[in-house]
C-alpha positions, 0 to 999 in steps of 0.5 A: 500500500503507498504511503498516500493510499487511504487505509480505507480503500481496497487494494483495487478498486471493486465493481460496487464502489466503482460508480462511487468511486470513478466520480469521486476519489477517481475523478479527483486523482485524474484531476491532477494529471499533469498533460500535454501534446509533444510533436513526433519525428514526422511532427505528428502531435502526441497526447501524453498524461502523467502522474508523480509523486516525490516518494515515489521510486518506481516508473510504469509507462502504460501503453494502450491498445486500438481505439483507446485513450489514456482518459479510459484509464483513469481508474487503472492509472489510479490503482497502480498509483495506489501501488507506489508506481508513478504513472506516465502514458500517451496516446497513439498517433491517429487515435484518442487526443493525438494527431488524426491521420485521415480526412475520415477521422473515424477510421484507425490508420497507420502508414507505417507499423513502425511509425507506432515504435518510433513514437513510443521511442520519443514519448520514452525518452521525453518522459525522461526515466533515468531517476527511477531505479525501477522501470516497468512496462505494461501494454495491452493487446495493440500496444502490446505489438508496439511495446514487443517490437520497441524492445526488439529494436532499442537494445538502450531501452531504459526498462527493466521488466514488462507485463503484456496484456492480451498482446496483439501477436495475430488476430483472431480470424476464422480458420480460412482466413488466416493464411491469406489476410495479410496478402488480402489486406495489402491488395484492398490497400493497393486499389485504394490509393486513399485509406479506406475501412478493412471489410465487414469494419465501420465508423465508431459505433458502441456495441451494446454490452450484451453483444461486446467482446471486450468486458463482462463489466457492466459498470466499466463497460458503461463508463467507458462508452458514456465517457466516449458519449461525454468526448466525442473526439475520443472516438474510433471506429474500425481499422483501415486496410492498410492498419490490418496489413501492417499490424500483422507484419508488425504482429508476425516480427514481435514473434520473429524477434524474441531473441533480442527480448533480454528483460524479464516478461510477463504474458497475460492471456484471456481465456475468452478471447475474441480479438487477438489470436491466443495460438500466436501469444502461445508461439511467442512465449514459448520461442521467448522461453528458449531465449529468456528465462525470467518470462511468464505466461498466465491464462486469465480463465474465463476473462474477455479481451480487456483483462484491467477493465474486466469484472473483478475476479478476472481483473483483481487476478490480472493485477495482482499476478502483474504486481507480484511479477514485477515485485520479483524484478525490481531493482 
């Protein structure tokens, strides 16, 4: 427990105080973000976020996930503060309060996968982390992609282990189509010279709980789509054609590339899974395993996508095997 965290509040915060919560201690906690916009290699404007304390020793940079926004994580930012950890986070070009990429801003677009790595490049180094003797890594299901192959690339990397949630190492796609999509996305992408939707994908549209893939969370669920309702700007709809083409090359060399991962690794899997493809988490970690011996893997039995906005017993378990993993590597 951090030496500022009320006696009073659980470890993490619970679905039953979670309305409460999310407009009172919550709301204050995001209150005292410091934020701003930093401008990347190409100039594309960067939305960042961050949370101090002077007590604290411990760094954790949070990168999110396709259509997200560091705002949708007030909640998790808040319960790893609670945990002694000052937070830093940023939002991915083309998506939440960062630069758009397309005359359609609804449509989640990348030029390059890369571009994605050269921008967390910029946002590592201008949050300027050398004064923590500990500093973590924790991506979620895209971010995933981009943490793995920033690692993969940046050998000087200043962090000292990661936590991968539901990282984006494939999609999940019928049988038939696996092999072919990658080759089917690049032609749509080249007679299209404009970005356009990948098949069966469309404009922001918020599915209703009942039918979504994400969360089996009610009330996190409801808060993140009225928070979306409240910030329209926050919103995202379906990826482009070149966005699916591109990921999954970048998704194929995360898995490629486990030898130049040195530092310890954790790999949280959804046992519900329909976003990201599991078969492809189990390929890295078991090549990572033959190269890293400080790596992990834990199957979250009966969580969807989403395993920090889930219901309780998925998301307490998701923490504290999280905490307890990097506890173990700190320096």
């Amino acid at each position: 427990m951090s030496e500022h965290q009320s006696p009073s509040l659980p470890a993490y915060t619970q679905e039953a105080q979670f309305a409460d919560a999310s407009s009172t201690h919550i709301a204050q906690f995001w209150q005292q973000r410091s934020e701003g916009i930093a401008k990347s290699f190409d100039s594309t404007k960067l939305y960042w976020v961050k949370f101090t304390h002077p007590q604290h020793t411990k760094a954790l940079v949070i990168v999110n996930g396709r259509i997200e926004s560091a705002w949708k994580y007030q909640e998790l930012f808040h319960d790893l503060f609670q945990q002694g950890y000052d937070i830093y986070s940023y939002d991915h070009r083309g998506q939440g309060l960062s630069g758009r990429l397309t005359d359609d801003p609804q449509i989640g677009h990348i030029n390059e996968f890369n571009d994605y790595v050269l921008d967390m490049e910029h946002m590592v180094e201008l949050f300027d982390l050398d004064k923590y003797p500990t500093r973590h890594l924790v991506a979620h299901s895209m971010g995933g992609t981009i943490a793995t192959r920033y690692i993969e690339t940046h050998p000087q990397h200043p962090f000292t282990a990661m936590a991968l949630s539901a990282p984006m190492f494939g999609i999940h796609l019928p049988w038939y189509l696996r092999p072919v999509a990658a080759l089917i996305s690049q032609l749509l992408t080249a007679f299209n010279p404009k970005p356009v939707y990948a098949p069966g994908h469309q404009a922001y549209y918020p599915k209703p709980f009942e039918a979504n893939p994400l969360s089996q969370c009610l009330p996190r669920y409801q808060w993140f789509r009225q928070l979306y309702e409240n910030k329209p700007e926050l919103k995202l709809g379906g990826p482009s054609t070149r966005w699916v083409w591109q990921s999954l090359m970048a998704a194929k060399q995360s898995i490629q590339l486990t030898r130049q991962i040195k530092i310890p690794l954790l790999l949280m899997q959804a046992g519900e899974e329909a976003i990201v493809s599991n078969a492809a988490q189990i390929k890295f970690i078991k090549k990572l395993a033959r190269t890293n011996h400080k790596c992990g893997f834990t199957i979250i039995h009966g969580a969807r996508h989403e395993l920090l906005f889930e219901q309780d017993q998925y998301r307490n378990q998701a923490l504290d095997t999280l905490l307890s993993f990097f506890n173990q590597h700190s320096q």
